[in-house]
C-alpha positions as CSV (number, residue, x, y, z in Angstrom):
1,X,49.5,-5.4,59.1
2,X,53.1,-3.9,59.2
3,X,55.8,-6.2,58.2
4,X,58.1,-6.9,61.4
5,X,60.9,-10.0,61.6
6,X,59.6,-11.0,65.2
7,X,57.2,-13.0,64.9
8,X,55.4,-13.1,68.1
9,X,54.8,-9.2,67.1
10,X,53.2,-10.8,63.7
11,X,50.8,-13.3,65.8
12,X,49.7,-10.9,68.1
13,X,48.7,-8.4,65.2
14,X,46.8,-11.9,63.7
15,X,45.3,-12.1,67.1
16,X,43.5,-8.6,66.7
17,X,42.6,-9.3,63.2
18,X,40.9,-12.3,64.9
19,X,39.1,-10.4,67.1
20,X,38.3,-7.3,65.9
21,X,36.3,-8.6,62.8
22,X,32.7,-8.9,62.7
23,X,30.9,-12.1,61.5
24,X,29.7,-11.5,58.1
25,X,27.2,-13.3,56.0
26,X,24.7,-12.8,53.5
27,X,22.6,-9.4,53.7
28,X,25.2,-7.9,56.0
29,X,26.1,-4.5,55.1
30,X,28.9,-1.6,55.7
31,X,32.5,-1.0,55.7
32,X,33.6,-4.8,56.8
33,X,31.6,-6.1,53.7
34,X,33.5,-3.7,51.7
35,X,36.7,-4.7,53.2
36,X,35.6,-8.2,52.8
37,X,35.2,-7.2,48.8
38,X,38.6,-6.1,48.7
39,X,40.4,-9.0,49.8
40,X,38.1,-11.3,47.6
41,X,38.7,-9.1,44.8
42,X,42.7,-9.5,45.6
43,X,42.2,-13.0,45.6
44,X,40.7,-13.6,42.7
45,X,37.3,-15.0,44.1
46,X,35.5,-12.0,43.2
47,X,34.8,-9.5,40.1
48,X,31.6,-8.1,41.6
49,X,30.5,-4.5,42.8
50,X,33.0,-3.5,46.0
51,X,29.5,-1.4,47.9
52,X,29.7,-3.1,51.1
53,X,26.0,-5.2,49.8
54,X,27.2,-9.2,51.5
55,X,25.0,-10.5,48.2
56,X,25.1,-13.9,46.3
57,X,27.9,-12.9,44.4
58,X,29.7,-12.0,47.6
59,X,28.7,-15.2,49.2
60,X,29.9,-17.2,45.8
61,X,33.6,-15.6,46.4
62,X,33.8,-16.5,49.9
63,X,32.7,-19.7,49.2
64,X,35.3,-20.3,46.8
65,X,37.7,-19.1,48.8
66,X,37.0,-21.3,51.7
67,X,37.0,-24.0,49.2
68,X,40.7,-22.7,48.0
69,X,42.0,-22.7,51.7
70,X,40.0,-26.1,52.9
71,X,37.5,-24.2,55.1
72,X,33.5,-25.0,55.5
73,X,32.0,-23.6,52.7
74,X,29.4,-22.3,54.4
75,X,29.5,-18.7,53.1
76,X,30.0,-17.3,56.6
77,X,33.0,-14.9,57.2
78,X,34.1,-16.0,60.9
79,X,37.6,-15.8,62.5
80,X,38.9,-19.0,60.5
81,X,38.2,-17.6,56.9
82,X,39.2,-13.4,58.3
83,X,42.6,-14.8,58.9
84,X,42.7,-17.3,56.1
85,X,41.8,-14.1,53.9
86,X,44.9,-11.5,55.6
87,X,47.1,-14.5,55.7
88,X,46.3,-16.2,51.9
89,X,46.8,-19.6,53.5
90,X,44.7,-22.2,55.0
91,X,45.0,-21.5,58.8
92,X,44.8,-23.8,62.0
93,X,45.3,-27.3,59.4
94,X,46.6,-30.3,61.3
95,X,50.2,-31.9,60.6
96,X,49.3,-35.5,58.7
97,X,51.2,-38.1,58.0
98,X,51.4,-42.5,57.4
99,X,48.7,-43.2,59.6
100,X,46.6,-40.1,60.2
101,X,42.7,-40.6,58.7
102,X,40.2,-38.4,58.7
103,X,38.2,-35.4,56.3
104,X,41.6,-33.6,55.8
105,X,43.4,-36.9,54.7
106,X,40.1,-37.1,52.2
107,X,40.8,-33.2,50.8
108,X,44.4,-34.2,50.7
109,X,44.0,-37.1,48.0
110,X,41.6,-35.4,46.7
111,X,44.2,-32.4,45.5
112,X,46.8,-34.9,44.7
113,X,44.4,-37.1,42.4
114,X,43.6,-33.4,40.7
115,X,47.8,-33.2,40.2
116,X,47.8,-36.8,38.9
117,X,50.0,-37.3,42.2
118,X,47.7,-39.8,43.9
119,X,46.6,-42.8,42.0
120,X,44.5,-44.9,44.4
121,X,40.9,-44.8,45.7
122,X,39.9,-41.7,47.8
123,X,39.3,-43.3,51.3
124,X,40.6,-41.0,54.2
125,X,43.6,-43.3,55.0
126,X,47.0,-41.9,54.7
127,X,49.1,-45.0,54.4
128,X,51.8,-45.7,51.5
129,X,50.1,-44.2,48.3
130,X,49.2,-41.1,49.9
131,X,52.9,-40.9,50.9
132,X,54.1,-41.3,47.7
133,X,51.7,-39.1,46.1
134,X,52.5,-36.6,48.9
135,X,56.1,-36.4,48.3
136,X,55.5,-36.7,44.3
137,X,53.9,-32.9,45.2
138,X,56.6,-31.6,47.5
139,X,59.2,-32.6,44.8
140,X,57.6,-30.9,41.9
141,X,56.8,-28.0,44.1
142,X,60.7,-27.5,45.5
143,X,59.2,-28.0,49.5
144,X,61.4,-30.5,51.9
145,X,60.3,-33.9,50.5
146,X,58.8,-35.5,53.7
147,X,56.1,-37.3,53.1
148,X,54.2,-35.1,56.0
149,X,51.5,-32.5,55.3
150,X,53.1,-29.5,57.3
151,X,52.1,-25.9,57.4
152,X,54.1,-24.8,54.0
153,X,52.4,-28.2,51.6
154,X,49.2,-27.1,52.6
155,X,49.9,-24.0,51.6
156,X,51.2,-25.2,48.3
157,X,48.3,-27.6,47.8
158,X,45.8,-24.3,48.6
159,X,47.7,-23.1,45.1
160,X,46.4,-26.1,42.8
């Protein structure tokens, strides 16, 4: 992708990533799988053979990967992880704040009990301690201290 200060030239190029990208998984073969290699390889997900052979070992790095950026890990390279891998960052994550419930209020506390952020039980309920613990992170890691899960703490939280 070229580097361009507009960014609705920057989503459409993520657009055709999107789209142009075959659905990989294991025993798929050829030039995407080798492409896929790469990027794991650049991530730090993968040490294996780059030959363009979708094996276990491949499968293991895009697991772990998924697992780095909060997507299924269910091995599969669709248009969520393609973009998550171009982009380094969990993609298409929902703004959450006081209130919000749900599996990504779950991952969230999760992450924060692994920082020593979050101190209370992990139960899917964003309310006061998941606050705290949420602008605990933000402070520590320099972002706007909010107390909302936006686009630039998950990304941050994809780092731990």
């Amino acid at each position: 992708m070229s580097s361009t200060s507009d960014t609705s030239d920057t989503m459409q190029e993520v657009v055709q990533i999107q789209i142009s990208k075959p659905v990989l998984r294991q025993n798929s073969k050829g030039r995407a799988v080798k492409e896929l290699q790469h990027l794991l390889s650049y991530w730090g997900v993968y040490t294996g053979p780059v030959n363009g052979n979708f094996e276990q070992q491949t499968e293991h790095g895009v697991k772990d990967y998924q697992r780095r950026v909060f997507l299924q890990e269910d091995g599969v390279v669709a248009e969520h992880t393609w973009l998550a891998l171009y982009t380094g960052a969990p993609v298409y994550m929902p703004e959450l704040s006081k209130g919000c419930s749900g599996e990504q209020v779950r991952i969230i506390q999760r992450v924060l009990k692994s920082t020593n952020d979050y101190v209370g039980w992990i139960d899917s309920d964003f309310g006061d301690l998941t606050e705290a613990a949420v602008t605990s992170f933000q402070r520590r890691c320099e972002l706007p201290v909010t107390g909302v899960v936006d686009e630039d703490t998950w990304y941050a939280l994809s780092q731990v």
